[in-house]
C-alpha positions in Angstrom: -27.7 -85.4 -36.4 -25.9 -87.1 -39.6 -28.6 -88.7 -42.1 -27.1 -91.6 -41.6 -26.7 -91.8 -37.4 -29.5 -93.4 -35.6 -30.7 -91.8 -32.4 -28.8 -94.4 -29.9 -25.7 -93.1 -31.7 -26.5 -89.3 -30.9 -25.5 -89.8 -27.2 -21.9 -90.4 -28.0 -21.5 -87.0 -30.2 -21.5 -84.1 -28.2 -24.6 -81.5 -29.9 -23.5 -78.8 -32.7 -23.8 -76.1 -29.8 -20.6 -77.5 -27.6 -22.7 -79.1 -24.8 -21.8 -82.4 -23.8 -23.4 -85.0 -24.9 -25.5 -87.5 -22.0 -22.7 -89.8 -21.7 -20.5 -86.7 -21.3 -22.4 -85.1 -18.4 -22.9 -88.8 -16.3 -19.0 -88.9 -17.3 -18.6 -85.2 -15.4 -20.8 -85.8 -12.8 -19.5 -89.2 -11.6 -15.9 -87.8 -11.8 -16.7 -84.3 -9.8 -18.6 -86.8 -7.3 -15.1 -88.5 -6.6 -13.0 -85.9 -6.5 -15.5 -83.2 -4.8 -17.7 -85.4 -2.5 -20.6 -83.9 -1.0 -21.0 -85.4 2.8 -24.0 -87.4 3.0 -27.3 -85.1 4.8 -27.7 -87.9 7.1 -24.0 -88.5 8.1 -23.0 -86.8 11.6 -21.2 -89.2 12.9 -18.9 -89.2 16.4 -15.4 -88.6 15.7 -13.7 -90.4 18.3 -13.9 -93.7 17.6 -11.6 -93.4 14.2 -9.2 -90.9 15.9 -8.8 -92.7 19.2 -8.1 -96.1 16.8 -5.4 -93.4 14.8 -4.0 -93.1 18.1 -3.5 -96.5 19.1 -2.1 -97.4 15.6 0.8 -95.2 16.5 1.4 -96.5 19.6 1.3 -100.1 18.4 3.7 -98.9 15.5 5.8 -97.3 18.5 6.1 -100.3 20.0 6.9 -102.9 17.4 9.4 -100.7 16.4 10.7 -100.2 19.3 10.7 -104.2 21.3 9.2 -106.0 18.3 12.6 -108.5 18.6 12.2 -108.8 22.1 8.5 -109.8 21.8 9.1 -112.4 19.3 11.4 -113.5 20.9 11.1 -113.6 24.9 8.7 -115.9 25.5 5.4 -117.6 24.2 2.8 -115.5 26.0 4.5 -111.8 24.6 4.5 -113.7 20.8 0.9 -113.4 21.4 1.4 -109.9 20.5 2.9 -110.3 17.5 1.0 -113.3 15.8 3.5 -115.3 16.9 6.7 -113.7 16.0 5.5 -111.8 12.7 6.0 -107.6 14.5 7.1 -106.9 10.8 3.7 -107.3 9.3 1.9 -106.0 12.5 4.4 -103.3 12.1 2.9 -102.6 8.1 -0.7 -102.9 9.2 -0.8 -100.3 11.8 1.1 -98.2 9.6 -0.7 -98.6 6.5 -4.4 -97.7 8.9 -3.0 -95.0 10.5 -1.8 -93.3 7.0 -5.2 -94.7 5.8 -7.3 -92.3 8.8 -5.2 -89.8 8.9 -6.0 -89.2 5.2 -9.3 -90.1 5.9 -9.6 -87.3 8.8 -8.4 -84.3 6.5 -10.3 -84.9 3.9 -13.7 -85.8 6.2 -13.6 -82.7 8.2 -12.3 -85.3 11.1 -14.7 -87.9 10.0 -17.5 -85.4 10.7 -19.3 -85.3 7.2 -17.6 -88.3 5.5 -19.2 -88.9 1.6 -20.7 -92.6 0.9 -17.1 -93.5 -0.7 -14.9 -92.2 2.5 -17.4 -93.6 4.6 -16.5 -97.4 3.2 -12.9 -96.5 3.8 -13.2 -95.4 7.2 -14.8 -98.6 8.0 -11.9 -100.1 5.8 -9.2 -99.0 7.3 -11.0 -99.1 11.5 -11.1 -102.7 10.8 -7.5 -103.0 9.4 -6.9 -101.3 12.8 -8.4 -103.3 15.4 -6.8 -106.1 13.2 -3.4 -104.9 13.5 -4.3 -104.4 17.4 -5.6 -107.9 17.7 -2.2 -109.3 19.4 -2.2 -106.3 21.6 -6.0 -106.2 22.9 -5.5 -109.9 23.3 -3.0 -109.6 26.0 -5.2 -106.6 27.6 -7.9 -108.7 28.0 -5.4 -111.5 29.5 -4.0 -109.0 32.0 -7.8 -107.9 33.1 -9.0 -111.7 33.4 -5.8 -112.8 35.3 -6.3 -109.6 37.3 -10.0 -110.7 38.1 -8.7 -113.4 39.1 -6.0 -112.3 41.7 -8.7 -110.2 43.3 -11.3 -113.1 43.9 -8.1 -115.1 45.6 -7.5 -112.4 47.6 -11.1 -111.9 48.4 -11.2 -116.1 49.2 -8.3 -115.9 51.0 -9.2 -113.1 53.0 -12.2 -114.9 53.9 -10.2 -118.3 54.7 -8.1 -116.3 57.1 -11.1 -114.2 58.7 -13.6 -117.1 59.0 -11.3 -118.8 61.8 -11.0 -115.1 63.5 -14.3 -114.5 63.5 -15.3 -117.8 64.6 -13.5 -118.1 67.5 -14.3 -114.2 68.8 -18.3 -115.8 68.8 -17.3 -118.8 70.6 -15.2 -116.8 73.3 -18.1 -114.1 73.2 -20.4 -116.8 73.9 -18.4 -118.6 76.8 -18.4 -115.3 78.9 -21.7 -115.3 79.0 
């Protein structure tokens, strides 16, 4: 050390030998932490729901591309799907998440052994995902209630026309007797 260095200032100046200095080592350490994650002990996680998201991006992407004029512009219920005629930006955000996982999945080992840092941008780009798949589950979930609802007509219906039937089979039944 300098005669006229203090000892705060010694941590800045690498030593006479050539080893870095503290600052210098927390510098090296955060930086091979980035760029050489180590996957976090605890971290086994289940891979498919990030890949089967992956999967639906593209075929969201697939279709915007491919009918996104025709669903903003057919009728009210299939703008749904689009946020109302906006396939362009739907279009971007299912991009952008799949690029986003697919990076994600070479670099995690499939998102097996994710770091702390990958792990945030998993979550990141799963709920950019189900955002850009918003429109789409929306009119899922319509087609399931409205076919919930077709069955219990049928099923009311079926008991409308059977009720008479059966009704008049006891009645006859009970006349013969």
């Amino acid at each position: 050390m300098s005669p006229g260095a203090s000892r705060a200032d010694s941590k800045f100046v690498a030593s006479e030998t050539g080893a870095p200095s503290v600052w210098g080592a927390h510098l090296l350490s955060g930086l091979k932490a980035v760029l050489h994650p180590q996957p976090h002990p605890d971290r086994k996680r289940k891979t498919w729901p990030p890949m089967s998201l992956a999967v639906l991006d593209m075929a969201n992407a697939a279709s915007l591309l491919g009918a996104g004029d025709w669903i903003d512009q057919t009728s009210r219920l299939t703008m749904i799907m689009s946020w109302g005629g906006h396939h362009n930006l739907l279009l971007i955000i299912s991009l952008t998440s799949f690029v986003l996982l697919a990076t994600l999945a070479s670099l995690t080992q499939a998102f097996a052994a994710p770091s702390d840092l990958q792990f945030a941008l998993i979550v990141l780009a799963c709920m950019t995902s189900i955002v850009g798949l918003s429109g789409a589950l929306a009119i899922g979930l319509l087609a399931v209630v409205a076919l919930i609802f077709l069955l219990l007509l049928a099923v009311a219906a079926l008991i409308l026309i059977l009720l008479p039937v059966i009704l008049l089979v006891l009645l006859l039944g009970q006349r013969r007797r």
